[in-house]
N, C-alpha and C positions, 0 to 999 in steps of 0.2 A: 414410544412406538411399540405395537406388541412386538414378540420374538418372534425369531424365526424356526423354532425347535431343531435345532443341531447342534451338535455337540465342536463343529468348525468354530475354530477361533477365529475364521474372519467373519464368523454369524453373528459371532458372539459382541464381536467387535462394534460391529454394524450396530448392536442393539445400542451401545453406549452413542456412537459416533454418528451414527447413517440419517438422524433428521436434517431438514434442511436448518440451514443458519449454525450448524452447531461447530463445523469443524472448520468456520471462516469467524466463528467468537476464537476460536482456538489460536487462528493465525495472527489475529489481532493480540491476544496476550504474547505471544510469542514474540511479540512485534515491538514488546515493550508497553503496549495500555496497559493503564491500572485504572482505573477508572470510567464508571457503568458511562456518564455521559462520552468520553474519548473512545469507549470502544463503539458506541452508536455511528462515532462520526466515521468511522472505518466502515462504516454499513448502516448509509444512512435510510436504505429502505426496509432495515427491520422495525417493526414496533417496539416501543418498548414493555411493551406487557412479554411479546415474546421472547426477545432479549433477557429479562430477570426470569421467565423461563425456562433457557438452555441454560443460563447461567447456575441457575437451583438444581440442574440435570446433574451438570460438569460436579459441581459440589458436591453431590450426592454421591458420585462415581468415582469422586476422591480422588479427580481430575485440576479440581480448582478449589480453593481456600479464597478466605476475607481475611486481609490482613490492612490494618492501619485506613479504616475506612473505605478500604478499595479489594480489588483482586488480585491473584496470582496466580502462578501454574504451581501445582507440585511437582515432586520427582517427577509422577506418573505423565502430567503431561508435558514437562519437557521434554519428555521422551517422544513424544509425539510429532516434536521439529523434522524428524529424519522423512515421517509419514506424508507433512503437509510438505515437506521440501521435493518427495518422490512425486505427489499429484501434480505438483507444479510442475515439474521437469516432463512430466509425461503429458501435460495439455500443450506446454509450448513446442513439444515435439510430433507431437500425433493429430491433438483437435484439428480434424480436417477443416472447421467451420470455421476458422482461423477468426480473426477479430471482425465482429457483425455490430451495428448498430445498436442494438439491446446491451451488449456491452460498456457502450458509451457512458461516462458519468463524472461531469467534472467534479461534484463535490469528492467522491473518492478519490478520481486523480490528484488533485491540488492537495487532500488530507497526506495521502502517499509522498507527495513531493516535499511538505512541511517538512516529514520526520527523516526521510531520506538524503538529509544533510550532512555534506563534508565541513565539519568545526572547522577546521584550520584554513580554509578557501572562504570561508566567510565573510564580507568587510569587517574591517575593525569597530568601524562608527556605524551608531544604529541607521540601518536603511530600508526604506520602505518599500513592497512591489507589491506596483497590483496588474493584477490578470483577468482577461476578461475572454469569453470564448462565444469568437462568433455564433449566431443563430442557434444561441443557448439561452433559454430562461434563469440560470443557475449567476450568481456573483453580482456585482464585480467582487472578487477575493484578494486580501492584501495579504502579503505575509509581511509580517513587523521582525525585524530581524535584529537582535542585540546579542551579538556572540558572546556565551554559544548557544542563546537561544533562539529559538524561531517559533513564532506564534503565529494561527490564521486566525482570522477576525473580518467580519465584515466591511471595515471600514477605517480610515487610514489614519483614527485616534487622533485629529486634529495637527497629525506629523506631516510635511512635506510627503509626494515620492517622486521619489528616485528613478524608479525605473519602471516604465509601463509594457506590459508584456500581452500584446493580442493576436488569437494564437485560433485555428482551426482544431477542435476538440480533436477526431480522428486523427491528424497528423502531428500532433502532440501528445496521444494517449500509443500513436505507434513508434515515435519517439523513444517514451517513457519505459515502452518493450524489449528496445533494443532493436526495433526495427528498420529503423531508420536512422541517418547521421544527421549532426546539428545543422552543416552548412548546407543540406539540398533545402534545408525549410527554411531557412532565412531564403536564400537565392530565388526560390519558386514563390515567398511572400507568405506561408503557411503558417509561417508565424512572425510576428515585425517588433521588434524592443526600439522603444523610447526611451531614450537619457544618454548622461555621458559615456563617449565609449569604452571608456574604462569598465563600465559598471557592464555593458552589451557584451562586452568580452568577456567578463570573468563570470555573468549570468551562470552558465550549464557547468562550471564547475564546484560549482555550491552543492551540488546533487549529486547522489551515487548512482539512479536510477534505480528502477525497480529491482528488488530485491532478484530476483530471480529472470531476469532479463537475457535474453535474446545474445549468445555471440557467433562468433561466425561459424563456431562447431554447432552449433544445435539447428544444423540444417534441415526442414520436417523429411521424414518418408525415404532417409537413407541410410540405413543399417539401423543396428542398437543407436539409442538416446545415451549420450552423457547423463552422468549425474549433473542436474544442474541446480540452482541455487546452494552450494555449499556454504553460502556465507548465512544461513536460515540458523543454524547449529549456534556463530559465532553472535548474533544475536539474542538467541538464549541465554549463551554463557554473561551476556557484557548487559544483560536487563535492559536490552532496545537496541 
């Protein structure tokens, strides 16, 4: 992008950071991808001719390194965790326009919810879940679960499953925000699990939720905003 001729360092800033797609490649490393295809699926409506050209930007700006076939952040932008953790904290506290349909996207939800796993709540035996999102074009999505790994895949690899999860995108992506609690979408039908109940019950504890999620302090439109997503920082430090 040309400059903005100032000598502000948040001009200056801009100049590195301010295209579109570049500081949501950024949250994605942050996030723990290393690799060009996994960082697409974190954003699946960029192209990829664009994608290997923020990514040649970030490199450039000695934002981002190749290493071991894939990407990383440098110092510089891990430094950047505090930045992407403040915009975040300030759209879940201010964006008037709070969650609108254009935001909707289950391929990114269900990618978010793969990585967004508690290891130790996980079954022990591999199990398989697939989700499926009403009057969506997008899935069916299985997550193939062998802790403490969790993989999405299209299709349930010839394995049984276990647990089928169909679910109203909106009230599962407000969910995922911290908007809403588990038991009013079961009880209203917003979302319905099939399988044994063992597996219904321990479902929403396999997931941490979005990284930066919605608590009962981050009320919009009443005084200062918390800091919120402080756990953006500890995913830096722990490489995902």
């Amino acid at each position: 992008m040309s400059g903005y001729g100032q000598f502000c360092a948040v001009a200056r800033a801009l100049e590195v950071l301010g295209e579109r797609w570049t500081l949501l490649v950024v949250r994605e490393l942050l996030l723990g991808e290393r690799h060009f295809n996994d960082i697409r699926r974190g954003l699946p409506r960029i192209s990829r001719t664009m994608l290997s050209t923020r990514l040649k930007t970030l490199e450039k700006a000695g934002i981002v390194s190749r290493e071991d076939g894939g990407y990383r952040l440098t110092e510089a932008g891990e430094n950047l965790a505090p930045v992407v953790r403040e915009l975040g904290g300030w759209a879940m506290h201010w964006d008037r326009r709070g969650l609108r349909p254009e935001h909707l996207d289950p391929d990114v939800l269900v990618w978010d919810i793969r990585r967004r796993t508690v290891t130790e709540h996980l079954p022990e035996r591999r199990t398989i879940v697939e989700l499926r999102f009403r009057g969506t074009e997008g899935g069916p999505y299985f997550l193939h679960i062998a802790r403490p790994q969790v993989d999405l895949c299209t299709d349930d690899g010839g394995f049984e499953v276990a647990l089928r999860v169909d679910a109203d995108l909106e009230a599962l992506t407000r969910y995922w925000l911290g908007e809403t609690p588990w038991a009013p979408l079961l009880r209203s039908g917003a979302v319905t699990l099939t399988g044994p109940s063992t597996l219904r019950r321990a479902f929403p504890t396999w997931f941490s939720g979005y990284l930066l999620r919605a608590t009962p302090a981050t009320v919009p439109h009443r005084g200062r905003a918390p800091i919120a997503g402080q756990q953006l920082n500890t995913a830096v430090e722990d490489g995902g």
